[in-house]
Every structure is written in C-alpha cells, then in structure tokens.
C-alpha positions as CSV (number, residue, x, y, z in Angstrom):
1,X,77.3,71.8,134.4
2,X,79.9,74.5,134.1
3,X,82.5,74.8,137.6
4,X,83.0,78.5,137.7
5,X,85.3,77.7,140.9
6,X,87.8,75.0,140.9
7,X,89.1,72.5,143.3
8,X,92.5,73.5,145.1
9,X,93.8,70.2,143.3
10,X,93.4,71.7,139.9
11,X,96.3,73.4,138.6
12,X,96.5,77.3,137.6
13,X,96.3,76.4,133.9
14,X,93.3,74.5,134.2
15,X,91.5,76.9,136.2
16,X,91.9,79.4,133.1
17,X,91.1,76.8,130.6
18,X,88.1,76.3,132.4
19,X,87.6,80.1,131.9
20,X,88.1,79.9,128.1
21,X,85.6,77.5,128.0
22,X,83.3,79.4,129.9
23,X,83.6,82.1,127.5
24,X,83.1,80.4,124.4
25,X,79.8,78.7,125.6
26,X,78.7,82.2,126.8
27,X,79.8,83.2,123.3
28,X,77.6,81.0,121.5
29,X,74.7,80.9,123.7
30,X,74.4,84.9,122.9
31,X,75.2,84.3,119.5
32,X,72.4,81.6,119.6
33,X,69.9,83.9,120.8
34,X,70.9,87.0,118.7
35,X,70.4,84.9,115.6
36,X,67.0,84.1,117.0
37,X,66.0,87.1,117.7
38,X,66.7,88.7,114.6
39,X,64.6,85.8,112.6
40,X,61.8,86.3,114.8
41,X,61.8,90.0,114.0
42,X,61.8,89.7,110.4
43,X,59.2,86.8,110.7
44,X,57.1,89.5,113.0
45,X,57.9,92.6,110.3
46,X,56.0,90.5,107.2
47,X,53.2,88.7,109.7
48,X,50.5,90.4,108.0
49,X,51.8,89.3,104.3
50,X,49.7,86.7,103.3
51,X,48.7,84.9,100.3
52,X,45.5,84.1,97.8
53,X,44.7,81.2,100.9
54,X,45.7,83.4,103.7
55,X,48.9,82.0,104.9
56,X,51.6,83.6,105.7
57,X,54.6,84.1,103.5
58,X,56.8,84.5,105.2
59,X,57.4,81.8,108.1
60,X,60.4,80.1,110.0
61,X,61.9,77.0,108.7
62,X,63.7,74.9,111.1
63,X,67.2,75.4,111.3
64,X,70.5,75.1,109.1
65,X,73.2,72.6,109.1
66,X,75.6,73.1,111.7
67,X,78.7,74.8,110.8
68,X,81.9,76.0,112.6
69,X,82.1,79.7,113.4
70,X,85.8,81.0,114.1
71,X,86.0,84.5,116.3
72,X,88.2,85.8,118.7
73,X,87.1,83.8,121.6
74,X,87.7,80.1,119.4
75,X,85.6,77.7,117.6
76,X,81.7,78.5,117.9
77,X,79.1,75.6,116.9
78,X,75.9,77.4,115.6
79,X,72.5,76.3,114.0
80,X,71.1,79.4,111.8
81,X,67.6,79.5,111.9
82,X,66.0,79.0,108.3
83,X,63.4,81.2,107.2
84,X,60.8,80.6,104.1
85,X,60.3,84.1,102.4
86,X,57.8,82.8,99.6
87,X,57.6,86.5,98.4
88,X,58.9,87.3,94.7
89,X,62.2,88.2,94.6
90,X,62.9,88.5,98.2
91,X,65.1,86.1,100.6
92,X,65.9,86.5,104.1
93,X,69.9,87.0,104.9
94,X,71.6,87.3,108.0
95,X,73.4,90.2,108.8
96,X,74.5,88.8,111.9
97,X,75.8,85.5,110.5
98,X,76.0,85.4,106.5
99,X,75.4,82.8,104.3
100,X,79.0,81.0,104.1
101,X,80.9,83.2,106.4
102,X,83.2,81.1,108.7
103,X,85.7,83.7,110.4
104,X,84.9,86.6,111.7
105,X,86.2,90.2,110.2
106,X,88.5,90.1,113.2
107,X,89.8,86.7,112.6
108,X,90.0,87.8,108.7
109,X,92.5,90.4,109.4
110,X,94.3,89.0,111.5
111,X,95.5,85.6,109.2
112,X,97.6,88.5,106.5
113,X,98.9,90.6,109.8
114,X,100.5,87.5,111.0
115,X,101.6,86.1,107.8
116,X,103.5,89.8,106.5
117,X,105.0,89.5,110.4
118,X,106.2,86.7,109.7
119,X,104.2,83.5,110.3
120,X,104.5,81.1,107.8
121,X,101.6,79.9,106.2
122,X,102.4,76.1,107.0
123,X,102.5,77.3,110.9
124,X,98.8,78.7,110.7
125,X,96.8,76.4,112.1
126,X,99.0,74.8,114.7
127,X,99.6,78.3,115.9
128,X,95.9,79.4,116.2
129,X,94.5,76.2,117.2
130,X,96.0,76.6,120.6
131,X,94.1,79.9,120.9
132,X,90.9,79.1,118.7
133,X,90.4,75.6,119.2
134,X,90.8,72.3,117.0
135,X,88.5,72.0,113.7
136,X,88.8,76.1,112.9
137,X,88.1,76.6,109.4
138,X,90.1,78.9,106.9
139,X,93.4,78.8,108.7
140,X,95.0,77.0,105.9
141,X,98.2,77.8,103.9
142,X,95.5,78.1,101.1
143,X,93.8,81.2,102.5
144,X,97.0,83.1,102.7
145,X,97.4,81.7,98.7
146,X,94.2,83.8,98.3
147,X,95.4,86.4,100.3
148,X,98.2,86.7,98.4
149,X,96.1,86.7,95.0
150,X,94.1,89.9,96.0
151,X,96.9,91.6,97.5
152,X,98.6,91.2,93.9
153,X,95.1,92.6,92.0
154,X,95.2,95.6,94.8
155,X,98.8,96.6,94.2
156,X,98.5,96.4,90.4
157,X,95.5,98.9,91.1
158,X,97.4,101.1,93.6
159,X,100.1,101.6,90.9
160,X,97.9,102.9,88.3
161,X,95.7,105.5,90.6
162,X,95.5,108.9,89.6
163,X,97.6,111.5,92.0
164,X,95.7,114.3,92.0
165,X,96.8,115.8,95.9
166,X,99.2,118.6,96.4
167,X,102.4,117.2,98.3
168,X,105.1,119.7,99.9
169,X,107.5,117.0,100.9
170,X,108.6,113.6,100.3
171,X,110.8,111.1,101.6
172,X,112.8,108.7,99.0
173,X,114.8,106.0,100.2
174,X,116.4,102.2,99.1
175,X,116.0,99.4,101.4
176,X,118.1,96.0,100.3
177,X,115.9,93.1,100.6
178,X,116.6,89.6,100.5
179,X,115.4,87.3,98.0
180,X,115.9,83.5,97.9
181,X,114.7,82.8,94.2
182,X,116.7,84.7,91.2
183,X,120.0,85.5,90.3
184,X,120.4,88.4,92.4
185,X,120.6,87.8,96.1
186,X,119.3,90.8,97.0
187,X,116.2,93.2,95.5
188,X,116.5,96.9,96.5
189,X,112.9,98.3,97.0
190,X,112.2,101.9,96.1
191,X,110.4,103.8,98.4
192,X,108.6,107.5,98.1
193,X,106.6,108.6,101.2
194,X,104.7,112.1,100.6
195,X,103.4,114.2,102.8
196,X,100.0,116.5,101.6
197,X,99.2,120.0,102.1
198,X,96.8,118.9,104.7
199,X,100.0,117.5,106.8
200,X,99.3,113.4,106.1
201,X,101.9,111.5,104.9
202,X,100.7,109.1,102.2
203,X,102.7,106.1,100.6
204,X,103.7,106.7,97.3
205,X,105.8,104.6,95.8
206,X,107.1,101.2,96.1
207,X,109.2,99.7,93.1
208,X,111.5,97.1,93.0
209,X,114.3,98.6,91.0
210,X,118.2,97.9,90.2
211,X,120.6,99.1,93.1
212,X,119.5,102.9,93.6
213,X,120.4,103.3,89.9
214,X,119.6,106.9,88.5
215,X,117.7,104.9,85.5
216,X,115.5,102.9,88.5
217,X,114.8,106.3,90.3
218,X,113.5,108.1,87.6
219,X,111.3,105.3,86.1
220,X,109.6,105.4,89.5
221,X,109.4,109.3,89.1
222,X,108.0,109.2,85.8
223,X,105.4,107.0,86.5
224,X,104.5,109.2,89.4
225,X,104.6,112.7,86.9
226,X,102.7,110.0,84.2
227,X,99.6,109.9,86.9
228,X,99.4,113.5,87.9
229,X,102.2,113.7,90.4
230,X,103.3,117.3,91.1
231,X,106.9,118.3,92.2
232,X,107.1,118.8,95.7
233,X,108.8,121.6,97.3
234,X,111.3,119.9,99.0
235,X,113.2,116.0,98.7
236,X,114.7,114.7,101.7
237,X,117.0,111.5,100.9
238,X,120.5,110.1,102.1
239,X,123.4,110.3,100.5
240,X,122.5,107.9,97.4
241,X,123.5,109.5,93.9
242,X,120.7,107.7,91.9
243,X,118.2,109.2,93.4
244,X,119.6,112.9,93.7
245,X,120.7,112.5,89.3
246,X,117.2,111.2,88.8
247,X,115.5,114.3,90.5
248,X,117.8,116.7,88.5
249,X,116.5,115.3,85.3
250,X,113.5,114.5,85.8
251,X,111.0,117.2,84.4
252,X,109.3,119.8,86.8
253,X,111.6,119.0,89.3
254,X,113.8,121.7,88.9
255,X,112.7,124.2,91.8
256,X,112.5,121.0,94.1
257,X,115.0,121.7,96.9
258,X,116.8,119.0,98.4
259,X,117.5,118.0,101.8
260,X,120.4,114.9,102.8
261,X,119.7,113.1,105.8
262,X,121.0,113.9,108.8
263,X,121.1,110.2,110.4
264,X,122.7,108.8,107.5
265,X,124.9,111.6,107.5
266,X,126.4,111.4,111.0
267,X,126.7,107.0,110.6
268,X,128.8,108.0,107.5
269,X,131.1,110.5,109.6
270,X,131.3,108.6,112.7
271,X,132.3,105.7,110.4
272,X,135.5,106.9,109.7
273,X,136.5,107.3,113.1
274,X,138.2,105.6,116.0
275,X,135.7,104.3,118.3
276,X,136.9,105.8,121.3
277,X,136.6,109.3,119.3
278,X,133.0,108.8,118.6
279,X,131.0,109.7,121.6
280,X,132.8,113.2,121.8
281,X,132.1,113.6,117.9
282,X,128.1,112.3,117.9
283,X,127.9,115.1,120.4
284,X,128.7,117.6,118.3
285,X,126.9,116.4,115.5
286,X,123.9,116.2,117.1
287,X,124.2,119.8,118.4
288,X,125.1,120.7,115.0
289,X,121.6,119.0,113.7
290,X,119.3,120.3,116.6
291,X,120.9,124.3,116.6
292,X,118.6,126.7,116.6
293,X,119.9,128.9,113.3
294,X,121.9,128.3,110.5
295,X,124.4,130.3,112.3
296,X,124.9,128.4,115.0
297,X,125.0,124.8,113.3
298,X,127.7,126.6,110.5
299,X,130.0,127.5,114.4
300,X,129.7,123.7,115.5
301,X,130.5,122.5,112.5
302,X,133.9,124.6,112.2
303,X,134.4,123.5,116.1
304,X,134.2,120.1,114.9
305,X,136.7,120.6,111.8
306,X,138.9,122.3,114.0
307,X,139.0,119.0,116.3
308,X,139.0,116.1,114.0
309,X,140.2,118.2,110.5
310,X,144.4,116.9,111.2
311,X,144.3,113.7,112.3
312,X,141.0,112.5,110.4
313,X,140.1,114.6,107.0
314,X,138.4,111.9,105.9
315,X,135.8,112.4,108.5
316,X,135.9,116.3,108.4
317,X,135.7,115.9,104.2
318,X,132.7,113.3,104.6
319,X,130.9,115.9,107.0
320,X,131.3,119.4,104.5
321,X,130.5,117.5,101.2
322,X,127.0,118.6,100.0
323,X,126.8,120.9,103.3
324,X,123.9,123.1,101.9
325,X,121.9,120.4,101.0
326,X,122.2,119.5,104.8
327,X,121.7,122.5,106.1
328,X,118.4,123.1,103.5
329,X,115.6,122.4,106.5
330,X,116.6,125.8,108.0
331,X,114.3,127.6,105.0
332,X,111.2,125.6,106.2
333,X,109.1,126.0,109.2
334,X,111.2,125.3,112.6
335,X,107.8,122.9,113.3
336,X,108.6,120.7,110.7
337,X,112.0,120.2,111.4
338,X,112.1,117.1,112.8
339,X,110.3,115.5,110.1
340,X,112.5,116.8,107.5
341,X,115.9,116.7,108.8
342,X,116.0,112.5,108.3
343,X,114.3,110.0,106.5
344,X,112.6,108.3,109.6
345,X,109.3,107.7,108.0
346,X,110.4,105.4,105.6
347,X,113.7,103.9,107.7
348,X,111.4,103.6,110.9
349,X,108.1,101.8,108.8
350,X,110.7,99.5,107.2
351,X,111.4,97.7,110.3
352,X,108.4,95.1,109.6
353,X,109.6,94.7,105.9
354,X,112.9,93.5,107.0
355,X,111.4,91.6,110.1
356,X,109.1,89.8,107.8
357,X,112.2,88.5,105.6
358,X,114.3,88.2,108.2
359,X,112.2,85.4,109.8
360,X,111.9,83.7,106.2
361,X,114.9,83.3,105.0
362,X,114.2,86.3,102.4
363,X,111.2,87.2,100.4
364,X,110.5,83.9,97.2
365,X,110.6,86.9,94.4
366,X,111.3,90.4,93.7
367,X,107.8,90.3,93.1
368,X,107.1,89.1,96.1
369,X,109.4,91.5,98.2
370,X,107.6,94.7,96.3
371,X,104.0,92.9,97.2
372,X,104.8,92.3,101.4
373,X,106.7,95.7,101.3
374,X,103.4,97.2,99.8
375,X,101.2,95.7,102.0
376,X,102.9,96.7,105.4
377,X,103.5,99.9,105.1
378,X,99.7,100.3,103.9
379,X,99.5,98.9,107.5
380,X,102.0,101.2,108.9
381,X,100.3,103.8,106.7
382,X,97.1,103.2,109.3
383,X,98.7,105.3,112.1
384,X,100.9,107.5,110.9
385,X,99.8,111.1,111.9
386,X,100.3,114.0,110.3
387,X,103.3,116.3,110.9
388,X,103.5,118.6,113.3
389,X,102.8,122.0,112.8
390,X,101.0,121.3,109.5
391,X,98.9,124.5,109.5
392,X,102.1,126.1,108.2
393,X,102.1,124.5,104.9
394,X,99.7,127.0,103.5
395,X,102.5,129.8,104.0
396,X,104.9,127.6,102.1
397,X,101.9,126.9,99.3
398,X,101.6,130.7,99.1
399,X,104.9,131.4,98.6
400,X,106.2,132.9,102.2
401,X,109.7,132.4,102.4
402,X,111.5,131.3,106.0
403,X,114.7,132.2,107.3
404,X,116.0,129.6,110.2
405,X,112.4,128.1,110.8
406,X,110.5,131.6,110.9
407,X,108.9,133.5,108.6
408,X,110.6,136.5,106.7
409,X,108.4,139.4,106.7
410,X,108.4,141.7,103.7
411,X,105.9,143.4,101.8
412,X,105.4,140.9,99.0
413,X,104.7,138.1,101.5
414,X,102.6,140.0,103.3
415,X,100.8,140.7,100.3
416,X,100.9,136.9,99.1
417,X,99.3,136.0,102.6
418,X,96.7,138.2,102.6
C-alpha cells in the first residue's frame, strides 16, 4: 500500500521519492486501463462479424509479454492486451502502444537534444537512470550511433533540396570549430541564414570549407545558385574578404548590396585601443550604430575621428575603411534595422555549436562538425521568429526605394506600389 504521507523520521528526499513512485504507478495503472479500453472497443466495433459457424472473428486474446515502457515519468511495466482479428487482411495495432515501441516520442527527442548539448553517449544511461529508473531501454551509446546514421541521410538530403523561396536578406558568417581527428586542428563551418519575403529566416547553408577562403565561399554559393537560389537584395557579413570576393564573382550577384557588421566592427576598433579609452569610445560607436539618419551617424563618426584620429589612426583608419558598406542598412526599412545592422542570427544560434564541442574536446571530424552544426541550428531554427516589421518587404520586392529607414515618395514608386 502506497504512504501518500510520510513519517516525520523520513527525510525530505524520500518523501519525494515516495512521490515519484506514486506517479509512475498512477502512470501505468492509466496506461493499463487506456490499453484496455481501446481493445475492448475494437472488440465491441466487429462483435457482429462472424463466421460460416457463427463465431466471432474478432475476439481478445490474453495478453502480451511484458515489456519496459520508457516516458517522462520513468520505467513503466505494461502487459498489451492481444487481440485475434481472424478477418483477411486485417490485424489489430495499437495506437496507443505500438508494436515494438519502447520510448516514448518525448523520450525520443530528447536522447539527440542532450547528445548535440553535449552529453556524451557513454554518459546516457547513468544520467537518465537517475530520473527514469534502472532497466530503461534504448538509452544506449548505440541509439545515438543510429541517431547519428539518420541525421547523416537527412543532411545529405537537405543539401540537395530545391530553393525555390524568394529571400531579401541573408546572413553569412565563419565559425572555427575544433576538431580532434585530421590534420587541421580546427574546421571553419560556413554558414548562410536567409530571411524570406514572408519575414522567416530559414537556414541555408552549412559547409565545412577551408578558412573563409573566397574559393570555399563561392562553392557554397554556387551550389545554392545550382538549386534555384536567387540573389538576395542585401548581404550582411563581417569583415572577412572571402566571403565579400566570392559574392562579387559570383553570378547574379551583382545588384546584391552589402552590409559589414556592426558588432564585429566596433570589437575591431575598440581592439586597437587602450583599455581605459574604450568605454568613452564604445559610446560613441554605439550612438553612431543606433542614429537615427545617415546624417547624424556620418557627425559621430567625425566627433570620434576628431578624438582618437592623433594619438590612435589605427583605430580611426579601422573605423572609416569600407564605411558605406556600414552605413548600407540606412536604404532599408528603419523596422529592420536591428536585424540587419549585425550578424546576430548566426553569431547568437552558434552558441550551442561551440557549447557542444566545447564540452567534448572538439567535434571527431569535419564531417562531424558540419553534421552537429546542422542539426542544432535546425533546432535553433524551431523558434526563431520572423523579423520585425516584415510587411515592408513587399515595398522593397516592388522596387520602393528608402532613404534613412523611410520610404522615398516619387511618382515612379507610387506607381510601382499601386
């Protein structure tokens, strides 16, 4: 008999281990009866199916061997009931419990979240035993090994899908990656985030590729252009040459305009100088990234030459090189700003990617690194929302032309609206 109220002498832990326990037995007592209830109704559904005698044909059967369910709650003992379907071609299956199935859908997605975060597969079961139970099935290192053997088939598919969508922007960045088998110490992952005219972002691209070589860049773009990939309107990247020599020779590309990151651009100033100078100087660069007109930003920029131009050109000449390509986002809608100004989307959903080889050591492969990079940010890619102020990507589809984040009226746009 089950203590729903313990003695004073038991401790705090066992009081909610006694809790656990009652929740697993309530578990599998409703699971019990919901498997019982649903052969009973398909025993009642063919009652009056009978044969040349005038029994029935369809009539229970006992019950199944005993087998080990795994859910959320732990470890759940169950006994199917059996039925005896004697009609041609037909045989009764369980939606609630399957034939074979030993983990539920929760428990199945949850063994490749934990492995890409960083559990390694020879810590599986110890780790979930203390929350499922002893005796769990399918929380071996060999499930992840199958894991790992679909996720392979899926990217190899997700590389050769058509790209039919229209895309405004995208994202393009290289993230270093260690790697513990190879030569090279180190893979650099290629990553293109788009975003749609409907306002989603979508991933991509994901390549491993040499350095941010200009030859790695545009083998990713020309596969992209090989499955239907349109030019977007605008590219927003740091400071990486590769990528920016790839887009000017790559074909279609050519009205693309391009847009330098504003984070990477203000670490690269603030870089080269003295720390006790940097607070004043983020400052400014922050005002000059957040001004409200092209205007203004061009009047904080020459305050912040003025300051730092005589006693620290390097960081002045770091600031003004490519200047218009910084200064690019003010001839797109001011709503979209804050998406294009940076290359957060990519920077922000690759935290997990270097969590995950962080905690082992590095990815095995280059394969491997591409795979797990792949995979979690098609998790990432689950709640990512679309940008804000999407409705205004129409207008820039169409042709309208913006002027420090607002529209410029003229005749011909008018006419292009309409």
């Amino acid at each position: 008999m089950l203590k729903l109220v313990a003695p004073k002498s038991e401790t705090k832990q066992e009081v909610l281990l006694s809790l656990d326990e009652v929740c697993r037995r309530a578990a599998q007592e409703m699971l019990k009866r919901a498997l019982e209830a649903e052969a009973e109704e398909y025993v009642q559904r063919y009652s009056d199916v009978v044969d040349a005698d005038g029994h029935r044909m369809v009539v229970k059967n006992g019950v199944a061997r005993e087998r080990t369910v795994t859910i959320g709650s732990g470890g759940l003992k169950v006994k199917a009931p059996r039925i005896d379907d004697r009609r041609e071609n037909e045989k009764f299956t369980s939606k609630i419990l399957p034939p074979y199935l030993r983990k539920s859908p929760k428990v199945e997605s949850l063994l490749p979240l934990l492995y890409l975060k960083g559990l390694s597969t020879n810590d599986f079961k110890t780790a979930l035993a203390e929350f499922l139970g002893e005796g769990t099935l399918g929380l071996s290192p060999a499930s992840i090994v199958k894991l790992k053997k679909i996720w392979e088939s899926e990217y190899a598919d997700w590389q050769k899908r058509a790209l039919e969508k229209t895309y405004v922007y995208i994202w393009a960045d290289g993230v270093n990656v260690q790697v513990r088998l190879g030569e090279d110490q180190k893979v650099c992952l290629l990553v293109i985030i788009g975003v749609t005219e409907s306002g989603e972002k979508e991933l991509l691209a994901v390549s491993a590729g040499y350095r941010e070589s200009k030859e790695s860049w545009l083998g990713v773009l020309h596969d992209l252009t090989a499955r239907g990939f349109k030019a977007p309107l605008l590219a927003i990247g740091d400071g990486a040459l590769g990528f920016w020599s790839a887009v000017r020779e790559c074909d279609g590309f050519q009205k693309t305009k391009e847009q330098r990151c504003w984070v990477h651009k203000i670490a690269n100033v603030l870089d080269k100088l003295p720390k006790r100078l940097q607070p004043q100087a983020k400052e400014l660069l922050h005002e000059m990234m957040r001004s409200p007109t092209k205007k203004d930003c061009e009047q904080v920029r020459d305050q912040f030459v003025k300051s730092f131009k005589d006693k620290y050109p390097k960081a002045t000449e770091c600031l003004l090189k490519n200047w218009e390509q910084l200064v690019t986002f003010y001839s797109f809608p001011a709503s979209h700003w804050q998406h294009i100004r940076t290359t957060n989307p990519i920077e922000s959903s690759f935290s997990t990617v270097k969590l995950r080889t962080r905690t082992t050591r590095g990815a095995g492969s280059k394969t491997t690194a591409a795979l797990m990079a792949f995979k979690l940010l098609q998790e990432c890619q689950k709640t990512w929302r679309k940008i804000r102020g999407h409705e205004e990507i129409k207008n820039l589809l169409n042709g309208l032309e913006y002027k420090d984040g607002v529209v410029v009226a003229n005749k011909k746009h008018r006419e292009s609206a309409a």
